[in-house]
N, C-alpha and C positions, 0 to 999 in steps of 0.2 A: 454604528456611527451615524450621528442623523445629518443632514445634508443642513445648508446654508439656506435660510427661507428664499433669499434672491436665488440664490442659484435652483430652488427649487419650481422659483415660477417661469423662469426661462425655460427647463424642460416641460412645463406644464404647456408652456407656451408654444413650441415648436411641436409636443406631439397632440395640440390642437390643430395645428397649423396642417399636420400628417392628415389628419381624421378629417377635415375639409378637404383636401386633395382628394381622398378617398372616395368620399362621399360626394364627390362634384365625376367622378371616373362610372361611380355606380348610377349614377342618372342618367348622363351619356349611355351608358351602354344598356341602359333599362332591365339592370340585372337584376335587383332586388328594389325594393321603398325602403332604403335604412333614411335613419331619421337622425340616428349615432351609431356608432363604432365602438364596442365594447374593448376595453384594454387587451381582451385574452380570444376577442372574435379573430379565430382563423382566416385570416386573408389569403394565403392561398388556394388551402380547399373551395373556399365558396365559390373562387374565380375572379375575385375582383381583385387582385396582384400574378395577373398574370404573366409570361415571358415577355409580351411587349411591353405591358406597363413595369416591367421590373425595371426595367434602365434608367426611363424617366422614373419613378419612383428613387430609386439609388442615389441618382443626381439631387432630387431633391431633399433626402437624408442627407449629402454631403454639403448641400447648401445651405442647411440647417447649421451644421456644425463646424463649418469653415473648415472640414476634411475634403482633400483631394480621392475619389473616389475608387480607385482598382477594381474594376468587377471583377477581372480573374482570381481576385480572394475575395471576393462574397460570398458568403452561403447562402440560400434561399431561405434556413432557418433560423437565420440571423432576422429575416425579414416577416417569419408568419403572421405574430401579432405587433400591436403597440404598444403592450407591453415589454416585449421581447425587445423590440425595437430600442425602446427607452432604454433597458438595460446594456443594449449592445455598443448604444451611441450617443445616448447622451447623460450615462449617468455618471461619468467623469470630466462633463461640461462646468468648467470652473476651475479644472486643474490644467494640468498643462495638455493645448489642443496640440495631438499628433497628427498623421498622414495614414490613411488606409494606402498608401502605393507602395 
């Protein structure tokens, strides 16, 4: 099934929105010079989605998608990549928005 072009530039859009948050976290903490964030680049291994920035991080996936966020049902690999991401949270962006609580 292929996706709705609008509804495809809205996730295009939000998980640019991710990869600038990222990449504004990775300079702050002078952890690496990324320049982009690859769809399938490991975010947890590297270190730059780590336990404190998961929460923030979380919060800002739920404000993305106008979902109320539960972290006690997150999983960490819900969140590795942005890819993963895209498919956890917003690839049903357009249909009917639910509640992670």
């Amino acid at each position: 099934m292929e996706q709705n072009p609008v509804v495809q530039t809205e996730v295009d859009e939000r998980t640019a929105r991710l990869s600038e948050w990222l990449l504004d976290r990775a300079e702050q903490m002078s952890l690496m010079s990324l320049t982009s964030i690859e769809p399938d680049f490991d975010l947890v291994a590297s270190g730059l989605l780590d336990s404190l920035r998961f929460v923030e991080f979380a919060f800002l996936v739920g404000e993305l998608t106008g979902q109320r966020m539960n972290l006690a049902r997150l999983r960490l690999e819900q969140f590795r990549t942005l890819r993963r991401i895209s498919a956890e949270f917003f690839a049903d962006y357009g249909s009917a928005q639910g509640s992670l609580s």
